[in-house]
C-alpha positions as CSV (number, residue, x, y, z in Angstrom):
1,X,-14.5,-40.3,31.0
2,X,-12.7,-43.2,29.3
3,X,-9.2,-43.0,29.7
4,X,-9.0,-44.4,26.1
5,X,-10.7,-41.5,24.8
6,X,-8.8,-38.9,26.9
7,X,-5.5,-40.0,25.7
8,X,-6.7,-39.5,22.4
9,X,-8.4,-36.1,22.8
10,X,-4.9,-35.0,24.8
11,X,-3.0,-35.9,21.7
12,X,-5.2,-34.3,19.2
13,X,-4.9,-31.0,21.0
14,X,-1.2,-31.3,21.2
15,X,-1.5,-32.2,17.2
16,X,-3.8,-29.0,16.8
17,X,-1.4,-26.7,18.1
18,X,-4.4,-26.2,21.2
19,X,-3.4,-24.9,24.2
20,X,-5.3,-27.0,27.5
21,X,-6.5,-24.4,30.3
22,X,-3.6,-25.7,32.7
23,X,-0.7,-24.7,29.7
24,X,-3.0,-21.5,28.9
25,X,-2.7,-20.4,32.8
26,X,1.1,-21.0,32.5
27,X,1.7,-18.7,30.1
28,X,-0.2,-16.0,31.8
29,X,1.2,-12.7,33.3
30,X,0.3,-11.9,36.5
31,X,0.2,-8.2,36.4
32,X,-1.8,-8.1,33.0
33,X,-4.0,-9.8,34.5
34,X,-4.7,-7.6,37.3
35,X,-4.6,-4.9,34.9
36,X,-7.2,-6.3,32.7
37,X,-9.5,-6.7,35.7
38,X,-9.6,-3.3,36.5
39,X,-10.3,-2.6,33.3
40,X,-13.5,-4.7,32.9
41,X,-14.6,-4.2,36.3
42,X,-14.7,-0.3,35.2
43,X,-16.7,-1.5,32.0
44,X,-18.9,-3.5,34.4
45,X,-19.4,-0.7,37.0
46,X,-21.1,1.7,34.2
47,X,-20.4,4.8,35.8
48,X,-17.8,6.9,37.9
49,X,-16.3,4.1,40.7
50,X,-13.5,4.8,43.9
51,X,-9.9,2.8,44.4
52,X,-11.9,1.3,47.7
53,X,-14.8,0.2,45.8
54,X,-12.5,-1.3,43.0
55,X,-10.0,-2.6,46.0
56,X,-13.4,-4.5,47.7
57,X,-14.6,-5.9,44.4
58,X,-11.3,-7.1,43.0
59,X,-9.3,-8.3,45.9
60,X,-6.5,-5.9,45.2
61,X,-4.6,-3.6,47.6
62,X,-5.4,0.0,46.6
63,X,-1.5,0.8,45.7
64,X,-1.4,-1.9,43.2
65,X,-4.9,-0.6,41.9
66,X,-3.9,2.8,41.9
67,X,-0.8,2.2,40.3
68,X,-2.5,0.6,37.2
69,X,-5.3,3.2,36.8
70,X,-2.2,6.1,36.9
71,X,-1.3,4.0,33.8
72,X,-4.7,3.5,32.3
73,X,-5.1,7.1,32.8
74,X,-2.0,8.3,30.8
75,X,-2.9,6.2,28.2
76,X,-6.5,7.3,28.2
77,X,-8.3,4.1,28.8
78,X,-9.6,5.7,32.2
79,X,-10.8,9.2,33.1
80,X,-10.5,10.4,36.5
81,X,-12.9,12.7,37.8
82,X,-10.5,15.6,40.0
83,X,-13.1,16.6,42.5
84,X,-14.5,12.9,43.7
85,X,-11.4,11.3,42.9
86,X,-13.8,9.1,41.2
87,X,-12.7,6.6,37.8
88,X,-14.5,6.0,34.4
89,X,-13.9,4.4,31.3
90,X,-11.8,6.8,28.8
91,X,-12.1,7.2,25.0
92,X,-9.1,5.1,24.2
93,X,-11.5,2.1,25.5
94,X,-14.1,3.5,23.9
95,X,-12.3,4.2,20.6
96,X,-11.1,0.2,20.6
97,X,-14.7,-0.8,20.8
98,X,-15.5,0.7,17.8
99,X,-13.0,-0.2,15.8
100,X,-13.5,-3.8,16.7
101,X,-17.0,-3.8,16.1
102,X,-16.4,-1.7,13.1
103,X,-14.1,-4.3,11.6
104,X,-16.1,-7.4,12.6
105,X,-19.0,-5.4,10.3
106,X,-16.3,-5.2,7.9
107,X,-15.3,-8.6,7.9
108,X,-18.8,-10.0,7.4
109,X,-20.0,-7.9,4.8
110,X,-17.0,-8.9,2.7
111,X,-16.5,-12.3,3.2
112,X,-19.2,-13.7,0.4
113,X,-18.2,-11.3,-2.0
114,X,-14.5,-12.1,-1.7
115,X,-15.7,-16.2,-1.8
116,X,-17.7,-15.5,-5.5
117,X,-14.6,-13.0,-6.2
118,X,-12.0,-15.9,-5.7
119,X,-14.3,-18.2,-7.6
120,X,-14.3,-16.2,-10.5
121,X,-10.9,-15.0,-10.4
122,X,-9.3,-17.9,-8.9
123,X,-6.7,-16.7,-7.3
124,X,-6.3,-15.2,-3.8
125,X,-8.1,-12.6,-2.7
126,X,-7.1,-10.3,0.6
127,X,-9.3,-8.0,2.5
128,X,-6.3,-5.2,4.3
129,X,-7.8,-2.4,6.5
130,X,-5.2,0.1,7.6
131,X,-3.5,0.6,10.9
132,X,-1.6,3.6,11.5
133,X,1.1,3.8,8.8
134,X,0.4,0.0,8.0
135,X,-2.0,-2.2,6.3
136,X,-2.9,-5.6,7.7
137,X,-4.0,-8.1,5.9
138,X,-7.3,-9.1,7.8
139,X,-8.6,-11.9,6.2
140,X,-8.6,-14.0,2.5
141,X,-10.0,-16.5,0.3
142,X,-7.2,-18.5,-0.8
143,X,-7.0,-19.9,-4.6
144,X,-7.5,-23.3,-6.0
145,X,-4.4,-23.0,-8.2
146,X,-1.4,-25.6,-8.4
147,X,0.9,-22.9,-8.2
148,X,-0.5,-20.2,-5.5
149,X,1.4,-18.0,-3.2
150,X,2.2,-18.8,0.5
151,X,-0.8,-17.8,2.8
152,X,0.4,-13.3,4.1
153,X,-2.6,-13.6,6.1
154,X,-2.0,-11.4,9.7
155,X,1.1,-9.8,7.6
156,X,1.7,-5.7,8.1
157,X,3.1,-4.0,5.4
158,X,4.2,-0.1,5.2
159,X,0.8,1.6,4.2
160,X,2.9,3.0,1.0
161,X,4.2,-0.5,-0.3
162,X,1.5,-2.8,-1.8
163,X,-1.5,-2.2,-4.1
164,X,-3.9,-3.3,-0.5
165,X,-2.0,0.0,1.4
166,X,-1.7,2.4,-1.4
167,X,-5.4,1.7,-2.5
168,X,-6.6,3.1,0.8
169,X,-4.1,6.0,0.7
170,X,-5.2,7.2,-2.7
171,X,-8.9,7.2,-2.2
172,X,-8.6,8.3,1.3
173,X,-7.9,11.2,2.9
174,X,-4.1,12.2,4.3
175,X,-4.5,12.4,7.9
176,X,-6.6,8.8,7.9
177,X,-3.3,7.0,6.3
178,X,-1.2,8.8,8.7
179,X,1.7,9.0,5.7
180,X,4.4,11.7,5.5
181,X,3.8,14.5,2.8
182,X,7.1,13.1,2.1
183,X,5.6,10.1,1.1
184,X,2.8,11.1,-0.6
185,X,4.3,13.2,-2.6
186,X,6.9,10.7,-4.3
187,X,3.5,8.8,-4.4
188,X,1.7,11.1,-6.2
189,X,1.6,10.8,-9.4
190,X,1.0,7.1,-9.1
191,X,-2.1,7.9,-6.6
192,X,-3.9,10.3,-9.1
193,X,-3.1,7.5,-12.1
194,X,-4.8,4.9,-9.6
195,X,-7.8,7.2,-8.5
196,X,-8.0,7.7,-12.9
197,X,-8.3,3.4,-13.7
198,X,-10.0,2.9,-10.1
199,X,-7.4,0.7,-7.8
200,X,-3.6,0.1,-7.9
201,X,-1.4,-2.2,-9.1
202,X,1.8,-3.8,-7.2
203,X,4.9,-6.4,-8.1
204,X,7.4,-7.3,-5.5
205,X,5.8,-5.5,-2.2
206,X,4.6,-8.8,-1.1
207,X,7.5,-11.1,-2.5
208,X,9.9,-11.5,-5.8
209,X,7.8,-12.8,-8.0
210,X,4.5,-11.6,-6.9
211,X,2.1,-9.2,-7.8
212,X,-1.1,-7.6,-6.2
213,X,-4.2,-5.6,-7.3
214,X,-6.4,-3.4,-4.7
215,X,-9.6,-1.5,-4.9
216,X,-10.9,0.5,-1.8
217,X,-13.5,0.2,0.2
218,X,-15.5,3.2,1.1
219,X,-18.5,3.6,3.7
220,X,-21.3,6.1,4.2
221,X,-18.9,8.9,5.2
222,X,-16.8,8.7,2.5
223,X,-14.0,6.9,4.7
224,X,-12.1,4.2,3.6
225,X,-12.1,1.4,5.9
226,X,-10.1,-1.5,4.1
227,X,-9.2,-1.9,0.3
228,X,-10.2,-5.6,-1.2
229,X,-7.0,-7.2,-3.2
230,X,-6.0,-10.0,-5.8
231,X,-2.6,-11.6,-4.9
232,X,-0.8,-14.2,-7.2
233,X,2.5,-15.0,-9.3
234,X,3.4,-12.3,-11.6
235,X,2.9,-14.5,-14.8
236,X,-0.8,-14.9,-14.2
237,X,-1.3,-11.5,-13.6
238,X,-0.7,-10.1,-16.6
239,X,-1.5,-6.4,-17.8
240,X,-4.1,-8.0,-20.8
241,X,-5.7,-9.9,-17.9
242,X,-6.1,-7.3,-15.4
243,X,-7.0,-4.5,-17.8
244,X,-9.7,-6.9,-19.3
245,X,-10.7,-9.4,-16.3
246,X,-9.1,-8.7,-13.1
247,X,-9.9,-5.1,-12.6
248,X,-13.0,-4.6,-13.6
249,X,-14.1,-8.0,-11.7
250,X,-12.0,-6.4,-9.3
251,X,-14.0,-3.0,-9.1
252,X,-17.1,-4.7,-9.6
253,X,-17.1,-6.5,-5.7
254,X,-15.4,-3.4,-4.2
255,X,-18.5,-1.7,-5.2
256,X,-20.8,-4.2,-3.9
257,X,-18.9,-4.3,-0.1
258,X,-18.8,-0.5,-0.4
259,X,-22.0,-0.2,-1.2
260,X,-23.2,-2.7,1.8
261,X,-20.9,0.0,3.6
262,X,-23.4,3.1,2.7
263,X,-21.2,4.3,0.1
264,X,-23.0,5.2,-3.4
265,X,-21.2,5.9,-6.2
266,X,-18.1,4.6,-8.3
267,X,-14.3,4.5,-7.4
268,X,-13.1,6.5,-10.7
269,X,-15.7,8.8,-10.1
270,X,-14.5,9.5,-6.5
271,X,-13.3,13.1,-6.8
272,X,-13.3,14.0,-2.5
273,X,-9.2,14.0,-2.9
């Protein structure tokens, strides 16, 4: 290859913030690694597999190996069969799987209804799915405006703080949000007015000065999965222009990713709670 050219693609992956595959191997931890190779050579055997037949594949002394499927096991990644002594995959392996490819569904059925959201709105649009007593913000459509709000994307915020958490909390049931009855009670009165106009309405969970609209997202089951949200400055989002444009816009695509989800129906009309 041309040195020329090289030197140039070096630099623009030091520019990029890219990491080469030398630097990547630097940075990696020895005993994770094992770990993860136990892991996927379990997923690769398909069925019940010994320490010596893990020990023979991997290249790994059988202490090492049974040290990290003790571990697996306590965490329930790996099942361990008492009368052969044998390994398998747990449900906590299983039970990331799904969520993954749960959220990947999630992600792609929203994304070009949050793109003709943001365009009409024109401001910044959030799709948060819950985890445990948190809500992440997954992904967004960021706003054309002058004056927009720095990027939360990959933030966690308490499940109870902004419109994206409590939206999921109020049209979802107790036990998914994983909330103290503590919390849901001081909430309560605020869920049940949410449930009544269809999503919630936040200022200051995400910043001083900024304010934040969310609408659930329900599937086939009736779960809630995520909650779609507007983010911007306080003085745009006003109460005339959410009651009369935000909102119902607002509603409008949260019924069209639900309804790519299984769910039929309307959020005010949601009366499982």
């Amino acid at each position: 290859m041309n040195t020329c050219f090289t030197m140039i693609a070096v630099d623009a992956i030091k520019r990029r913030g890219f990491l080469t595959r030398r630097q990547k191997e630097s940075y990696s931890i020895q005993s994770v690694d094992n770990a993860l190779d136990v892991l996927e050579a379990l997923c690769d055997e398909g069925d019940e597999v010994r320490i010596s037949q893990l020990s023979e594949r991997l290249g790994m002394n059988k202490t090492s190996i049974f040290r990290l499927l003790a571990t697996f096991e306590n965490r329930g990644y790996v099942e361990k069969e008492q009368r052969s002594g044998k390994y398998k995959l747990g449900l906590s392996a299983y039970e990331i799987g799904q969520k993954f490819l749960s959220r990947m569904g999630l992600l792609r059925k929203a994304k070009p209804v949050m793109e003709k959201l943001a365009r009409a709105c024109n401001e910044a649009i959030y799709l948060a799915v819950p985890s445990d007593n948190e809500v992440l913000l997954l992904d967004m459509v960021d706003t054309t405006q002058q004056v927009k709000i720095i990027p939360l994307l990959g933030n966690r915020y308490p499940i109870t703080g902004p419109s994206a958490g409590r939206a999921i909390v109020a049209f979802g049931e107790t036990h998914q949000a994983k909330c103290s009855f503590e919390e849901l009670a001081a909430l309560e009165a605020e869920l049940v007015r949410s449930r009544e106009q269809g999503g919630c309405y936040d200022q200051g969970s995400f910043g001083e000065g900024i304010a934040s609209l969310a609408v659930p997202l329900i599937d086939a089951e009736g779960n809630v999965p995520g909650s779609l949200c507007i983010v911007g400055p306080e003085f745009r989002l006003t109460p005339e222009k959410i009651e009369q444009e935000l909102l119902p816009s607002l509603i409008e695509a949260g019924i069209v990713i639900s309804s790519k989800l299984g769910y039929v129906g309307h959020f005010m009309n949601k009366d499982k709670i």
